[in-house]
BAMIBA-199466 format. One line per 5 residues: for each residue x, y, z of N, C-alpha, C. Coordinates in nm, 3 decimals, always signed. Layout:
# BAMIBA-199466
X:Y:Z:X:Y:Z:X:Y:Z; ...
***
This chain:
# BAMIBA-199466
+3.853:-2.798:+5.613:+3.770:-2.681:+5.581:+3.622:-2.713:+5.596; +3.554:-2.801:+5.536:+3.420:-2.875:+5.514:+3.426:-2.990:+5.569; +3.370:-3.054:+5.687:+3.351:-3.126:+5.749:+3.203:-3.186:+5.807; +3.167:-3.308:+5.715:+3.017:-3.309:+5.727:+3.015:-3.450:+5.791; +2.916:-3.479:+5.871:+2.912:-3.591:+5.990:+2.794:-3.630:+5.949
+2.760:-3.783:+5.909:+2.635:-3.805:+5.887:+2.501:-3.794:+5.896; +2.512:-3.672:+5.790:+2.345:-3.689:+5.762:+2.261:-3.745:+5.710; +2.149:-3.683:+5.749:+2.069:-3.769:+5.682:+1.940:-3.679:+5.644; +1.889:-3.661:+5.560:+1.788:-3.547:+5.496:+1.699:-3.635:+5.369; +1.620:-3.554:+5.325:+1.551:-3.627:+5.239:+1.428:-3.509:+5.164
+1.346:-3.605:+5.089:+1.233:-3.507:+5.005:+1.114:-3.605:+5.069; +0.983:-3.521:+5.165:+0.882:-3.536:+5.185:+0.885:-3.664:+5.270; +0.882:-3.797:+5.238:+0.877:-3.915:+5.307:+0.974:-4.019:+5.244; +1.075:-3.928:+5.123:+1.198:-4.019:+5.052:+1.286:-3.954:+5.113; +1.399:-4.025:+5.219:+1.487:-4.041:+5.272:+1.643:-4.041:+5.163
+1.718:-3.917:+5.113:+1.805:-3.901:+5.036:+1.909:-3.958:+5.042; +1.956:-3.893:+5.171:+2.092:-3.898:+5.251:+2.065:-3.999:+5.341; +2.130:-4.125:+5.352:+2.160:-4.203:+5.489:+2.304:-4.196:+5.614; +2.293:-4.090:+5.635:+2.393:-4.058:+5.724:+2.569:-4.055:+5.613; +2.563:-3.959:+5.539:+2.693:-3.907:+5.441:+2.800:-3.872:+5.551
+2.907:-3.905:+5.545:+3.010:-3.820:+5.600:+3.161:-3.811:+5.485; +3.166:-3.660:+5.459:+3.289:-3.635:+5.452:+3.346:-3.567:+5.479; +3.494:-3.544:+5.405:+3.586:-3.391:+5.420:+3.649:-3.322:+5.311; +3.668:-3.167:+5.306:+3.707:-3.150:+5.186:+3.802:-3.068:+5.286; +3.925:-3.045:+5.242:+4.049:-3.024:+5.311:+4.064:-2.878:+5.182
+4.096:-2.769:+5.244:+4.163:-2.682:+5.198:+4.218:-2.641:+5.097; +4.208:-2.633:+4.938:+4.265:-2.636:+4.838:+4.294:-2.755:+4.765; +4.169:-2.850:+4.808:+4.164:-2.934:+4.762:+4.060:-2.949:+4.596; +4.023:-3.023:+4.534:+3.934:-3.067:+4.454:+3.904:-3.197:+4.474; +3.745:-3.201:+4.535:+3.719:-3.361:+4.572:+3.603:-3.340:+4.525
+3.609:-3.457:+4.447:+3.485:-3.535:+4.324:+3.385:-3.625:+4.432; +3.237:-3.588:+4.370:+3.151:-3.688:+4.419:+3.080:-3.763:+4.313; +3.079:-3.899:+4.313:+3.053:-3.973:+4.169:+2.952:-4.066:+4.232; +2.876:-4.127:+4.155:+2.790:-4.196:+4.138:+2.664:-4.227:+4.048; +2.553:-4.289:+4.072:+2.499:-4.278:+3.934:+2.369:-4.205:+4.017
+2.294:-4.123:+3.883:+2.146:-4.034:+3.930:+2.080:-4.098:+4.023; +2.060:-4.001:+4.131:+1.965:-4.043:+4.197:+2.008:-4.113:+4.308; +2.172:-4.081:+4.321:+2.197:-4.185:+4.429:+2.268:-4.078:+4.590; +2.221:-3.936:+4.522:+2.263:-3.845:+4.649:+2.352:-3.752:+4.619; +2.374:-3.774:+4.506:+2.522:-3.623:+4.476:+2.439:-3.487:+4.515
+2.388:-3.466:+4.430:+2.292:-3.341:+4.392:+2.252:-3.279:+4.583; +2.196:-3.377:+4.620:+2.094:-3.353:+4.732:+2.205:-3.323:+4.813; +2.395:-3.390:+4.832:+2.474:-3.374:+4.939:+2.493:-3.220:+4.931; +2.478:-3.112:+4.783:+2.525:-3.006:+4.790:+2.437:-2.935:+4.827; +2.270:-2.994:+4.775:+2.198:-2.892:+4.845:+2.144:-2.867:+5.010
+2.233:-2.989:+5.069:+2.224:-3.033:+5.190:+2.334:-2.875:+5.268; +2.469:-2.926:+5.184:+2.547:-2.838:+5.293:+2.499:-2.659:+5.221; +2.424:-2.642:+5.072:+2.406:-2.471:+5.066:+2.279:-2.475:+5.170; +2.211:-2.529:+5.206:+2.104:-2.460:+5.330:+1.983:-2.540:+5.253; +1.978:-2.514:+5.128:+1.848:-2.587:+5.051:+1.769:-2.697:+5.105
+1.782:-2.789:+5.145:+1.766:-2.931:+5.198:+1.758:-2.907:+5.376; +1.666:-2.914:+5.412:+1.702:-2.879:+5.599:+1.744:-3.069:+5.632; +1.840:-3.072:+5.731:+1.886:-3.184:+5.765:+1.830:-3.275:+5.838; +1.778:-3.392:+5.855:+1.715:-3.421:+5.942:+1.760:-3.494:+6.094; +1.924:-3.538:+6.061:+2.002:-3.541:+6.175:+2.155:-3.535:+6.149
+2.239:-3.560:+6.170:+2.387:-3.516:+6.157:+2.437:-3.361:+6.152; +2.540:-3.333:+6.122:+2.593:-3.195:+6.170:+2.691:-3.147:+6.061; +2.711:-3.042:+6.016:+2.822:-2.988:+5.912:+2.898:-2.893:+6.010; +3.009:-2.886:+5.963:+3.074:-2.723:+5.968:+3.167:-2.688:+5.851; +3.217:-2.570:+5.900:+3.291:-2.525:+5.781:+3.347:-2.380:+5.853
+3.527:-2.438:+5.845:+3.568:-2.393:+5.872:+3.595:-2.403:+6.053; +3.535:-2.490:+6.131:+3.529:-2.512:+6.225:+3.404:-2.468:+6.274; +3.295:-2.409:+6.232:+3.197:-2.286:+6.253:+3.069:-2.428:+6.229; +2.994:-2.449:+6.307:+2.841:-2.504:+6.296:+2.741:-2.433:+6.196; +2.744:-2.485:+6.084:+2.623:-2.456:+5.969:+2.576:-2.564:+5.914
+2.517:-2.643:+6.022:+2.407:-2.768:+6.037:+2.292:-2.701:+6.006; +2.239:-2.602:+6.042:+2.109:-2.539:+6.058:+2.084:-2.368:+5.965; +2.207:-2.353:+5.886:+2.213:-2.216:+5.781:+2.139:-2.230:+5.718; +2.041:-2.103:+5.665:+2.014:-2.093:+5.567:+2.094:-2.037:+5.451; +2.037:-2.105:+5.323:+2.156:-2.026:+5.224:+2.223:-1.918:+5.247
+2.164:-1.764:+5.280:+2.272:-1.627:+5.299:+2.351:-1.673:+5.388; +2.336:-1.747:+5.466:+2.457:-1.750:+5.587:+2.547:-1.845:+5.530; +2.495:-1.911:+5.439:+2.610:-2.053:+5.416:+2.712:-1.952:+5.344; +2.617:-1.899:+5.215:+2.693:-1.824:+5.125:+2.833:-1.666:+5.218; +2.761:-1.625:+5.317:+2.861:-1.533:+5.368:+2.953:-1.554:+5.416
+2.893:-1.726:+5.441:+3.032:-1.775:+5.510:+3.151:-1.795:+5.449; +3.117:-1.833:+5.287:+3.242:-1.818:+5.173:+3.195:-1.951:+5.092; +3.133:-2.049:+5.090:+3.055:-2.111:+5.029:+2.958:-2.112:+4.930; +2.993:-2.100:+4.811:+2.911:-2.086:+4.664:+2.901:-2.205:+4.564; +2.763:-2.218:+4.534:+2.691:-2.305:+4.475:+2.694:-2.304:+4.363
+2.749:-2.372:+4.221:+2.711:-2.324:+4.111:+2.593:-2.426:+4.020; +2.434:-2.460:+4.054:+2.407:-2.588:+4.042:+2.387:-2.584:+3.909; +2.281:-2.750:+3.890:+2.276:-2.804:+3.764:+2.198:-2.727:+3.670; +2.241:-2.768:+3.551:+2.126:-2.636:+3.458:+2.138:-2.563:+3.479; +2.285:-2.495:+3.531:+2.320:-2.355:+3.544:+2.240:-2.241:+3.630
+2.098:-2.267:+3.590:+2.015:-2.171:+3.629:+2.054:-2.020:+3.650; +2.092:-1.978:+3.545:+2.082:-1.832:+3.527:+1.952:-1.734:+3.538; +1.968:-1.606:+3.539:+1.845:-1.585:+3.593:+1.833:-1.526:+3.385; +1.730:-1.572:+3.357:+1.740:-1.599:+3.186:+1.652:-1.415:+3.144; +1.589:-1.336:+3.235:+1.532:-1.208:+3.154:+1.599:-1.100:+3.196
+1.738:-1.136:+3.225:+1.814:-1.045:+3.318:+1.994:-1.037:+3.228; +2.023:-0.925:+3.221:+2.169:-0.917:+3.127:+2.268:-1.002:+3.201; +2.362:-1.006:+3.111:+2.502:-1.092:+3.194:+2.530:-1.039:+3.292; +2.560:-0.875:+3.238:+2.608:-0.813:+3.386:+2.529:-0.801:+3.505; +2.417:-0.793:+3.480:+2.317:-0.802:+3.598:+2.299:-0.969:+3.713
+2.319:-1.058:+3.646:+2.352:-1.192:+3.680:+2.516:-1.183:+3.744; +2.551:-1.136:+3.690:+2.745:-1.134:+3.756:+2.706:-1.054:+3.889; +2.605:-0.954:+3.913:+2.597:-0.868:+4.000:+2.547:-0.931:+4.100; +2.422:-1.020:+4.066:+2.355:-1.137:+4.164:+2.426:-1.185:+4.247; +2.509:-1.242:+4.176:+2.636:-1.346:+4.262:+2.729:-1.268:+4.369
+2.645:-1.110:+4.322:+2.791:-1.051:+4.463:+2.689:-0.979:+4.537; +2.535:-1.008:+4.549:+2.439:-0.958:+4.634:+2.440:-0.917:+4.779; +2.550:-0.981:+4.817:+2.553:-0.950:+4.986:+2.694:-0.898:+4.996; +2.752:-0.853:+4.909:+2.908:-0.768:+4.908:+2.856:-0.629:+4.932; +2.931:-0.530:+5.005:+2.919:-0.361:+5.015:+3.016:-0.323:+4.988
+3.129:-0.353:+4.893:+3.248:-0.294:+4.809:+3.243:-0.311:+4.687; +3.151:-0.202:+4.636:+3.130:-0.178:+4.485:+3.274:-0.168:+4.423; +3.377:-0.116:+4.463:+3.470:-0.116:+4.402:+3.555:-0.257:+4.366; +3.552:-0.352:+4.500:+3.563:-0.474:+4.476:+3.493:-0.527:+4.385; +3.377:-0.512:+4.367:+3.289:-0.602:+4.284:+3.286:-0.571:+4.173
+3.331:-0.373:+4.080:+3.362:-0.389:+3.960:+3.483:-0.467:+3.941; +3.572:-0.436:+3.998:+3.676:-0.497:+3.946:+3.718:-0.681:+3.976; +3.576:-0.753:+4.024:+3.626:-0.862:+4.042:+3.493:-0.897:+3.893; +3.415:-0.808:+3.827:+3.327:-0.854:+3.719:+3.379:-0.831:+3.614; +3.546:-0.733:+3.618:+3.602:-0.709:+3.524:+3.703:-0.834:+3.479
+3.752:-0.869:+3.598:+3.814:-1.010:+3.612:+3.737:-1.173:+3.552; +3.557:-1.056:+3.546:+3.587:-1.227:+3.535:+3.543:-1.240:+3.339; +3.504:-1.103:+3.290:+3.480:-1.056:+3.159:+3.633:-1.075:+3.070; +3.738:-1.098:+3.145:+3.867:-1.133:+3.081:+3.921:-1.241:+3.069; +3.829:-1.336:+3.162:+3.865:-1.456:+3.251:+3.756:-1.529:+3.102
+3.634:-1.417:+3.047:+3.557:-1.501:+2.971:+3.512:-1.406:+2.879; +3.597:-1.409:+2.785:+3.553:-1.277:+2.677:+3.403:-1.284:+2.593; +3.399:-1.419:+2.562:+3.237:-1.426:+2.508:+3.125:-1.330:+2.615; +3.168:-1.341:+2.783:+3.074:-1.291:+2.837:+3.053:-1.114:+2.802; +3.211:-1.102:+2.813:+3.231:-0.921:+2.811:+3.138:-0.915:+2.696
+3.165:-0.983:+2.545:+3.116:-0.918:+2.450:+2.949:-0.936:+2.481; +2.889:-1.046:+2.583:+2.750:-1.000:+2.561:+2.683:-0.952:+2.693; +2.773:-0.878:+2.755:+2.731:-0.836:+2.840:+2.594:-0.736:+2.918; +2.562:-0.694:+2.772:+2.441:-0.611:+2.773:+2.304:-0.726:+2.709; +2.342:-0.856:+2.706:+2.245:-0.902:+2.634:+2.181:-1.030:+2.726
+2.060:-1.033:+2.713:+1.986:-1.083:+2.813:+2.011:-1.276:+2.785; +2.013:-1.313:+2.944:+2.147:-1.476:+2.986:+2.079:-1.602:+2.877; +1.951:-1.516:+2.890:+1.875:-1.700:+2.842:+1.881:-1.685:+2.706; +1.975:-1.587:+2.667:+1.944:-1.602:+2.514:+2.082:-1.650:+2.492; +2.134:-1.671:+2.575:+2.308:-1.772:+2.572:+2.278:-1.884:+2.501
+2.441:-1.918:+2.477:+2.429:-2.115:+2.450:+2.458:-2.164:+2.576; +2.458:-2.308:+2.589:+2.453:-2.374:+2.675:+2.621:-2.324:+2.785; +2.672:-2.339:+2.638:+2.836:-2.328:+2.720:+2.848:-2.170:+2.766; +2.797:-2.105:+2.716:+2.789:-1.927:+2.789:+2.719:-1.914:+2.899; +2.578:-1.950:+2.941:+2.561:-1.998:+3.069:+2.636:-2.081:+3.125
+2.702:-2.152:+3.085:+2.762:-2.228:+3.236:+2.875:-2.130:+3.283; +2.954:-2.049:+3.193:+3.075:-1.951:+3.190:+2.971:-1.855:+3.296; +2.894:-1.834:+3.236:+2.825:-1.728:+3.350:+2.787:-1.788:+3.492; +2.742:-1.886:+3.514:+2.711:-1.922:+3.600:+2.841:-1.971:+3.673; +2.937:-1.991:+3.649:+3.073:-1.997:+3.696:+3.129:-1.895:+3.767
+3.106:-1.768:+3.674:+3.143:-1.640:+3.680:+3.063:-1.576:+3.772; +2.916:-1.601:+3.796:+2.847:-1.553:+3.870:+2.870:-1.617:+4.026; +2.933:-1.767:+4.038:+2.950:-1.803:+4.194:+3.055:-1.741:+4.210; +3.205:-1.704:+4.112:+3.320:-1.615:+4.200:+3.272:-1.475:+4.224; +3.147:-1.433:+4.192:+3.148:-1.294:+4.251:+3.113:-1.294:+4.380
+3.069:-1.390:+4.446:+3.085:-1.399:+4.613:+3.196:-1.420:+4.679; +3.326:-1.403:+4.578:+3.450:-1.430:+4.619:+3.448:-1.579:+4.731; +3.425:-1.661:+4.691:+3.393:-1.763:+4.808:+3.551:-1.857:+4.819; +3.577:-1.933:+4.908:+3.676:-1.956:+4.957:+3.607:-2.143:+4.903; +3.518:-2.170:+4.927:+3.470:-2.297:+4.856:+3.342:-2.301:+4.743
+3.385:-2.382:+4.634:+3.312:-2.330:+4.505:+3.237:-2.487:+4.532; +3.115:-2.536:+4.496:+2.989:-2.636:+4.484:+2.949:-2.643:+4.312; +3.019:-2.731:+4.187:+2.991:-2.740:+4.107:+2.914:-2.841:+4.107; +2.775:-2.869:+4.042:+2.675:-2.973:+4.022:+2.645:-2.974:+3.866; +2.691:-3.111:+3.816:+2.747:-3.137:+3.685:+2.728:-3.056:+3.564
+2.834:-2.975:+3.574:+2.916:-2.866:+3.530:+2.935:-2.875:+3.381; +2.915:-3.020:+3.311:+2.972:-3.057:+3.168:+2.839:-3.127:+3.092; +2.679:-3.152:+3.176:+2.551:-3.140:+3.144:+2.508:-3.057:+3.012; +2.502:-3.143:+2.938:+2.427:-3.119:+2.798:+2.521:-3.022:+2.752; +2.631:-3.004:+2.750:+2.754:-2.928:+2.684:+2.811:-3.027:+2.577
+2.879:-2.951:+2.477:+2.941:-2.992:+2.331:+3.102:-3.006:+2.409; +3.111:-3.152:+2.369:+3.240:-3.199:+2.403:+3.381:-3.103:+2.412; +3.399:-3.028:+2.308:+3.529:-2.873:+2.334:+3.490:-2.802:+2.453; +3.379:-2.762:+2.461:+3.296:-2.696:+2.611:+3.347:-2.742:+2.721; +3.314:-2.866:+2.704:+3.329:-2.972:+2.835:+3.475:-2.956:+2.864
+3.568:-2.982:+2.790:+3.716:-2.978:+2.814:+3.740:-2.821:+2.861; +3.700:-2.709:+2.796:+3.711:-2.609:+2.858:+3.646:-2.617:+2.979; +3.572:-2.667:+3.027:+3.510:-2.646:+3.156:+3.536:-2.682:+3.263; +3.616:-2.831:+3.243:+3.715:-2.919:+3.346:+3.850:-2.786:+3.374; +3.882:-2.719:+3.268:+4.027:-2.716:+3.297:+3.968:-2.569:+3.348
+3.892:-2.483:+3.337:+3.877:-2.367:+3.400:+3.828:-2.434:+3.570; +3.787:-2.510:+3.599:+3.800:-2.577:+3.744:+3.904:-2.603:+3.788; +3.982:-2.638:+3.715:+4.071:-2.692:+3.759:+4.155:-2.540:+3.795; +4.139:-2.444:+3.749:+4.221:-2.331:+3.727:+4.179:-2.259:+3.874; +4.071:-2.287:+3.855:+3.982:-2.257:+4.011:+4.052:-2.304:+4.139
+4.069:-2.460:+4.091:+4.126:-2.501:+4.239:+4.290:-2.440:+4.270; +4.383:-2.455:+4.124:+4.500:-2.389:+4.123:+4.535:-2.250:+4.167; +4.371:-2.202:+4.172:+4.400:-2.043:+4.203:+4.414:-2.025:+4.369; +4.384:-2.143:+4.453:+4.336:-2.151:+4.556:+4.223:-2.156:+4.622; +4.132:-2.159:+4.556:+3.982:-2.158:+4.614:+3.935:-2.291:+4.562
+3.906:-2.370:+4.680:+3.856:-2.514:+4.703:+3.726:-2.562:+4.620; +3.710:-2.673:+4.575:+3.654:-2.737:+4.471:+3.564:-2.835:+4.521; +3.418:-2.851:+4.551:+3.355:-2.947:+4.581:+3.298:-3.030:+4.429; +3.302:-3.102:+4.359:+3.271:-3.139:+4.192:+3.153:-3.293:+4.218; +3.020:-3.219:+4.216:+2.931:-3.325:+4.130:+2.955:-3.352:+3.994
+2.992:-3.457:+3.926:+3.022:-3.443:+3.778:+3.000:-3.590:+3.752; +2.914:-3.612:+3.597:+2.844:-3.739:+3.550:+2.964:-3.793:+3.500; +3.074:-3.715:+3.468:+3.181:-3.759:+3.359:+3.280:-3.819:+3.479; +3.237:-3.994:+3.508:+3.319:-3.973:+3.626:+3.457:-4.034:+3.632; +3.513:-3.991:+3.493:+3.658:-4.080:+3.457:+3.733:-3.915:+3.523
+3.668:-3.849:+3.427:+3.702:-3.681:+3.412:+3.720:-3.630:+3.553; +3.648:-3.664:+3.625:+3.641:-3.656:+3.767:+3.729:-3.670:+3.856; +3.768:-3.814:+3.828:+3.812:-3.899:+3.920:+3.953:-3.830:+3.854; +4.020:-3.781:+3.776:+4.151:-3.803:+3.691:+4.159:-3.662:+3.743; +4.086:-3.537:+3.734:+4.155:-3.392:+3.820:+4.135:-3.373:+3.939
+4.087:-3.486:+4.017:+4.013:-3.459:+4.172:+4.149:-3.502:+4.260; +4.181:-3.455:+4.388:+4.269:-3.488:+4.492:+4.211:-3.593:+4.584; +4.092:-3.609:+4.579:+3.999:-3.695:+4.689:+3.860:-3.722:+4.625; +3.822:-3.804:+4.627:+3.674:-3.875:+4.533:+3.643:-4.019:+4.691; +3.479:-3.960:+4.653:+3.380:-4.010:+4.736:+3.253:-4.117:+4.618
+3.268:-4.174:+4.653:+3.165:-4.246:+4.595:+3.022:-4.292:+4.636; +2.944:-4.239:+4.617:+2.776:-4.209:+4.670:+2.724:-4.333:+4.597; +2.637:-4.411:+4.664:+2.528:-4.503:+4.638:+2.398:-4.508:+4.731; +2.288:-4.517:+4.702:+2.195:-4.505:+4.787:+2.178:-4.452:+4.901; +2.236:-4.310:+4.892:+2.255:-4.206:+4.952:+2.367:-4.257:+5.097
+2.453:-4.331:+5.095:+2.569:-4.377:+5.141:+2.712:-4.331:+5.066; +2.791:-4.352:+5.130:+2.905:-4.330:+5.111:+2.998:-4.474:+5.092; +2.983:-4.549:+4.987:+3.066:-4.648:+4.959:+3.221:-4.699:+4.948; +3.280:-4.583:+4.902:+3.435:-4.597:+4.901:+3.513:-4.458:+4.888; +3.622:-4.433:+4.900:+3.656:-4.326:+4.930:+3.833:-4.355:+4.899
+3.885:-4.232:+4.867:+4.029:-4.269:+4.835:+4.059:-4.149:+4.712; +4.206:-4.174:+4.674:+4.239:-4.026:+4.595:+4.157:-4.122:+4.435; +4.198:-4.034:+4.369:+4.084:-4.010:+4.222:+4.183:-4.174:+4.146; +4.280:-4.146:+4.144:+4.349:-4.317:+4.088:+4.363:-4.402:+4.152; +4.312:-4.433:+4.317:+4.231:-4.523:+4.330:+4.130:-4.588:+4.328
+4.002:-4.491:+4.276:+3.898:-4.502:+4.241:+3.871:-4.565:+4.074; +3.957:-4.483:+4.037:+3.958:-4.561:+3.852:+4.020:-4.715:+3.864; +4.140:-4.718:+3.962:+4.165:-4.843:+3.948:+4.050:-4.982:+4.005; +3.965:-4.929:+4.095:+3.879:-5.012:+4.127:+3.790:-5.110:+4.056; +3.768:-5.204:+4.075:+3.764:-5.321:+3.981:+3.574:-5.316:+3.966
+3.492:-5.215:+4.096:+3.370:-5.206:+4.120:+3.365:-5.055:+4.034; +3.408:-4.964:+4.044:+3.393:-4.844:+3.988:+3.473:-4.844:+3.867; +3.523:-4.945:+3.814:+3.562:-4.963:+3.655:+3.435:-5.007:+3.538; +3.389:-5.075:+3.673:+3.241:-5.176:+3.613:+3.182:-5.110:+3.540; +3.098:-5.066:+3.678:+2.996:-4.973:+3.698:+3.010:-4.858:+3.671
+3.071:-4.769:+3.680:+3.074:-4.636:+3.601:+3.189:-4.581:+3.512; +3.289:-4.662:+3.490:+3.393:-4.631:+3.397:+3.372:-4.757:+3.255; +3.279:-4.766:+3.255:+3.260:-4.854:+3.105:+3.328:-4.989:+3.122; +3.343:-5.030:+3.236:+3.444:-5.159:+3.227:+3.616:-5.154:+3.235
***
């Protein structure tokens, strides 16, 4: 489905990406782990359009979006849900759920996929008239969840999804992903929690200095004697 060939991109005269390549296969959930600063963040804002590339090639779906800007990534079925949620905070829930379906022209689709997702997250229904930034942490992220399926997208871009959330949150938040990928719609997962990661993911990539170090399903990665070290506490 997602097929990215080494790039390489960066911020100003810091070089991010050193030529990344991966794949995310179709109804999959594949984890990208590593520690801050070592390229997760930048690989997603690489393939939503954010980041212009400075050589290598993506597609998706077989289709060249090396050179998209976000609306095109996003029409293509590709939705972003990044870090800090970033809700739009002076704007109601429902108006934010509406955001996320900005380039849809089937109002009828789109009530009934905001009704879906007010059932999918009842805290939201009940504050639906009430403006995002006055949420808790864990109601923005529900919204901001809720707000990438209203592009109905065929691949979802979570960027650590369980960030400054209260541990019950967090468990709700893994398993509504996970519900995501079960539903059929494909799972790209930046996530700090990278046991959590590695344990619901089908495929895990391991990022270091904007490289791609090891690669393999999620319980080969925990078993690793380097990624037990280093990011599983030993």
């Amino acid at each position: 489905m997602l097929e990215i060939r080494d790039i390489v991109c960066g911020y100003g005269g810091v070089t991010a990406l050193r030529g990344i390549s991966l794949q995310v296969k179709a109804g999959q959930l594949v984890a990208l782990i590593g520690a801050n600063g070592a390229g997760k963040s930048t690989t997603l804002r690489a393939i939503s359009g954010l980041v212009p590339l400075r050589s290598g090639q993506m597609f998706f779906d077989g289709k060249d979006i090396t050179a998209a800007r976000p609306p095109r990534v996003l029409a293509s079925g590709i939705a972003h849900c990044p870090e800090g949620r970033r809700v739009f905070p002076h704007m109601t829930v429902e108006e934010n759920l509406e955001m996320g379906a900005y380039l849809r022209s089937d109002p009828r689709g789109i009530a009934a996929d905001r009704d879906r997702i007010f059932t999918e997250f009842p805290r939201l229904a009940e504050r639906r008239w009430q403006a995002a930034g006055t949420l808790s942490g864990g109601e923005q992220q529900m919204l901001a969840i809720g707000r990438a399926l209203m592009s109905r997208p065929r691949l979802i871009m979570f960027d650590e999804p369980s960030l400054g959330l209260a541990p019950n949150i967090v468990e709700r938040t893994f398993a509504i992903i996970c519900g995501i990928r079960d539903a059929g719609t494909t799972v790209l997962l930046v996530e700090q929690n990278a046991f959590a990661a590695l344990e619901m993911c089908d495929q895990a990539y391991l990022i270091e200095s904007g490289r791609i170090v090891l690669s393999g399903v999620g319980a080969e990665l925990i078993a690793n004697e380097h990624v037990r070290k280093a990011y599983l506490g030993g």
